[in-house]
VEXTORVO-25626 format. One record per residue (C-alpha): x, y, z; chain; residue in three letters. Coordinates in pm, whole numbers, always signed. Layout:
residues N
[node [X; Y; Z]; A; ala],
...
END
This chain:
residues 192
[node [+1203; +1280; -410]; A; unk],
[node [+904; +1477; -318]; A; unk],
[node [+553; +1489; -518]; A; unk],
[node [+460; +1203; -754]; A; unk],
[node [+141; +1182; -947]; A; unk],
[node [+70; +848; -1136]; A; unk],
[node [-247; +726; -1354]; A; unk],
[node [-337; +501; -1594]; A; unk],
[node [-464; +622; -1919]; A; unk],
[node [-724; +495; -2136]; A; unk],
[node [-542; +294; -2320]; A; unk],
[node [-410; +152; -1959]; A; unk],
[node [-65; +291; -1967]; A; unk],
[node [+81; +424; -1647]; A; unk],
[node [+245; +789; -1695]; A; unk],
[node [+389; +967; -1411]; A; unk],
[node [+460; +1345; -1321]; A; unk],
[node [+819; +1284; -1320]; A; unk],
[node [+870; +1123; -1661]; A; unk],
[node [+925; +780; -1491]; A; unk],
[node [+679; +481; -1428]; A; unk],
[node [+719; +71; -1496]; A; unk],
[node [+832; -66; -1802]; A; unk],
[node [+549; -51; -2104]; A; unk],
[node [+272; -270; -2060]; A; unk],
[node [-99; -236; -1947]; A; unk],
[node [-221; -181; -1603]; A; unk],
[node [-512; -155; -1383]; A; unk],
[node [-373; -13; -1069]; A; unk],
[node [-98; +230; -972]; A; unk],
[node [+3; +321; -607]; A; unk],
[node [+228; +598; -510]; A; unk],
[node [+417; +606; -158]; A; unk],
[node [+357; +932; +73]; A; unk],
[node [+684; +1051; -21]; A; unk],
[node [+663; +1020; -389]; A; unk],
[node [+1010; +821; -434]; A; unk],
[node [+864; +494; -515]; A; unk],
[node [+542; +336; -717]; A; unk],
[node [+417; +15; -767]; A; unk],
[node [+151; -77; -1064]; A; unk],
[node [-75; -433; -1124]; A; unk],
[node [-39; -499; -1468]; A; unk],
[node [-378; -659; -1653]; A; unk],
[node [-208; -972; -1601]; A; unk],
[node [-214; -914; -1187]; A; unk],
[node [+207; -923; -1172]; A; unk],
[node [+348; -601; -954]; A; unk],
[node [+589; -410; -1108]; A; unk],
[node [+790; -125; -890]; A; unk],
[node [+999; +116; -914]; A; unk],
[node [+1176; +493; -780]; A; unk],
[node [+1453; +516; -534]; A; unk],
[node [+1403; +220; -328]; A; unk],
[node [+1384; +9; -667]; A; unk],
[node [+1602; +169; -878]; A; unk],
[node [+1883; -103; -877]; A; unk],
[node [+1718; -409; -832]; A; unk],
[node [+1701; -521; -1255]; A; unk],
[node [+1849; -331; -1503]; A; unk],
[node [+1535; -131; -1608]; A; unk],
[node [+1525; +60; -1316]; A; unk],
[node [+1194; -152; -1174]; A; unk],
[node [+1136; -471; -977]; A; unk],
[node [+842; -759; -1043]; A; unk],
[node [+709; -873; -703]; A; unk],
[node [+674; -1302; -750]; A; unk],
[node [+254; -1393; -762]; A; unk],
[node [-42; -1251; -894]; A; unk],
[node [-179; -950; -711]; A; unk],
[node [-534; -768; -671]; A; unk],
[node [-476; -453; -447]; A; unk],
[node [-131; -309; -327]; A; unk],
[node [+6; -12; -186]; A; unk],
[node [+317; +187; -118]; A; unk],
[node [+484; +350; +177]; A; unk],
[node [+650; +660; +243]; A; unk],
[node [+958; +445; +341]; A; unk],
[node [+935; +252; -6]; A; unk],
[node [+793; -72; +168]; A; unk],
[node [+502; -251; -16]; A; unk],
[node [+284; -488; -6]; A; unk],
[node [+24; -670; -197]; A; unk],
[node [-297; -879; -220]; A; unk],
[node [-294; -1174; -405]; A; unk],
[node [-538; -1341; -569]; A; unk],
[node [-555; -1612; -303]; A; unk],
[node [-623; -1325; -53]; A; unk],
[node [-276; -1359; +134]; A; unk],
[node [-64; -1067; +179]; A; unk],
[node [+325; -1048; +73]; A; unk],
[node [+515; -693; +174]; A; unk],
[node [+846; -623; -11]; A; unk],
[node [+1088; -374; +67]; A; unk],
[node [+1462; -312; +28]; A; unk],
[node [+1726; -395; +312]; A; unk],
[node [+1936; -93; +298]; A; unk],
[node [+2176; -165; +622]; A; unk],
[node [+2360; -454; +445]; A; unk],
[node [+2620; -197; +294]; A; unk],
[node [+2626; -155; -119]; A; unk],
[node [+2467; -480; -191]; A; unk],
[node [+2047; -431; -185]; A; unk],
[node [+1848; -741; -83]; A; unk],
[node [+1495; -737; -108]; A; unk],
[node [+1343; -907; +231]; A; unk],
[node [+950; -1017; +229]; A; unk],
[node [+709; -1116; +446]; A; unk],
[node [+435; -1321; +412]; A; unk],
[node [+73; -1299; +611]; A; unk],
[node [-195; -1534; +534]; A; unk],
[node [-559; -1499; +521]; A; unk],
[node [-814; -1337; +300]; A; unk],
[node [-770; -982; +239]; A; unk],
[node [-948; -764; +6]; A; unk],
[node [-701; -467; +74]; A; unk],
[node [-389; -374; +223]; A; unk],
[node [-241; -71; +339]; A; unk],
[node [+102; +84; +408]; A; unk],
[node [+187; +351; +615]; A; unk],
[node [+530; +428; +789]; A; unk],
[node [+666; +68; +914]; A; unk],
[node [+265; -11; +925]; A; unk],
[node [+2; -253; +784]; A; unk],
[node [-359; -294; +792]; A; unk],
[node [-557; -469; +572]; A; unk],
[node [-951; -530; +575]; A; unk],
[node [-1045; -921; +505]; A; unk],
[node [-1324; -1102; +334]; A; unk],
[node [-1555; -1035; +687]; A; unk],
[node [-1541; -648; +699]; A; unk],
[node [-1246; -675; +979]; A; unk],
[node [-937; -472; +972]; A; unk],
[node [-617; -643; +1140]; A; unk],
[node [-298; -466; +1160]; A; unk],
[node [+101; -576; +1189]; A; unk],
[node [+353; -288; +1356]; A; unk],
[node [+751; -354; +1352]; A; unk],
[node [+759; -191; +1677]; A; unk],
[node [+462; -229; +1912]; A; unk],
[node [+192; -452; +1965]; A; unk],
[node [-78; -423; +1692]; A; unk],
[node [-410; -200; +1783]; A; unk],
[node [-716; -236; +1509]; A; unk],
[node [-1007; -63; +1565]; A; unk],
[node [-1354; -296; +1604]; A; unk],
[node [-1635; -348; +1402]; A; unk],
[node [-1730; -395; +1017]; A; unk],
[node [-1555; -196; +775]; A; unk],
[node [-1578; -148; +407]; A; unk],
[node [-1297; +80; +332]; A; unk],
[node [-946; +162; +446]; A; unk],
[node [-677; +418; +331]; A; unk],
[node [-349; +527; +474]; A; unk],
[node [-92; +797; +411]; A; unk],
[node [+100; +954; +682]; A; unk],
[node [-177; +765; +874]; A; unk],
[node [-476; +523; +846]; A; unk],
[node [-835; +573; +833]; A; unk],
[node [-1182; +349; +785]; A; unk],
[node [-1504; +367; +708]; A; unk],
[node [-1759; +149; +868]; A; unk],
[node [-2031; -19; +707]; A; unk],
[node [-2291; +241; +841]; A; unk],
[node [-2065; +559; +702]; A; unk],
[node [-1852; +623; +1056]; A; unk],
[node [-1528; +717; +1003]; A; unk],
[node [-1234; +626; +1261]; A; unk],
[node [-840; +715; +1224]; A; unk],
[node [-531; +572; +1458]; A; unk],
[node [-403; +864; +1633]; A; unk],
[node [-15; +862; +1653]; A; unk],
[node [-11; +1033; +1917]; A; unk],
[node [-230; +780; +2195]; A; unk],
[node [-146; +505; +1965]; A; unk],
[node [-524; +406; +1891]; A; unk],
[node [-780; +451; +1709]; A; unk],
[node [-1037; +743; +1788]; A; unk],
[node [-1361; +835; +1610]; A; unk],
[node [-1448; +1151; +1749]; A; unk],
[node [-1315; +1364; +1477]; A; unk],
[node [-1525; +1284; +1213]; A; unk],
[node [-1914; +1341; +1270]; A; unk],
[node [-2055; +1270; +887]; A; unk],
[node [-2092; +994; +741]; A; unk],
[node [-1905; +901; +468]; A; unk],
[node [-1928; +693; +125]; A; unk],
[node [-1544; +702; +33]; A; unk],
[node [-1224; +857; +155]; A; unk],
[node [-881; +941; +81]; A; unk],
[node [-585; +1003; +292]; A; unk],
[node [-236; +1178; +262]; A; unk],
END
């Protein structure tokens, strides 16, 4: 594991630090978990195609095609994924690794209309149609920050930026989100 680096070229190939990536095709997105161990990639078509550790045995070519047609996507540090489709539901995928040597891929559906989705430890939040973000935790009761947003990353955590530039992050540590870190206002962000 450790560092991954993906991109499409201009010819809309994916290439990959490590020498790996999705079987050849074109694509128009790539996303990269935290941890670097597994990538997903939207093909022009809008199929999902993953692959890295999580992946690795689930079809003979080392990758996995998630069922649908997808818009956005991204990847976890854990190797859990999801994706928007083009109806604006969401479907996460991710690899059931307690059921001995056998791997069975488990899913999970949420419905609504999403623009983008985000993964980040055994975390979701994705920002719909309205500018809202609405979050889904395995293990505690689901905190989203209020207001309009227009962007949302995550990495080892999440962050957003409101319509008006405001930036606001969940804090792991309270377990909600605060705002008083960031006093600029912002056009884009990333986070790791």
């Amino acid at each position: 594991l450790g560092s991954e680096v993906c991109g499409i070229t201009s010819e809309r190939a994916v290439v990959c630090s490590s020498g790996g990536g999705p079987p050849q095709g074109t694509y128009r997105q790539v996303a990269v978990g935290s941890g670097g161990g597994d990538a997903c990639a939207i093909d022009t078509n809008g199929d999902t195609v993953c692959w890295g550790y999580t992946f690795s045995d689930m079809l003979y070519n080392g990758s996995w095609r998630s069922p649908g047609r997808y818009v956005d996507q991204s990847v976890d540090i854990l190797g859990e994924a999801c994706g928007v489709r083009e109806d604006g539901s969401i479907l996460c995928w991710h690899v059931d690794r307690n059921d001995g040597r056998r791997r069975t891929l488990l899913t999970t559906e949420f419905p609504g209309r999403f623009r983008y989705a985000v993964k980040w430890e055994e975390e979701l939040c994705a920002l719909d149609d309205e500018g809202r973000i609405d979050c889904a935790y395995h293990y505690r009761e689901p905190t989203k920050p209020t207001g309009v947003f227009r962007e949302i990353d995550a990495g080892y955590s999440v962050c957003a930026i409101t319509q008006s530039g405001a930036a606001t992050c969940y804090d792991t540590q309270s377990h909600a989100w605060a705002s008083d870190w960031y006093s600029e206002s912002y056009r884009s962000m990333a986070v790791s």
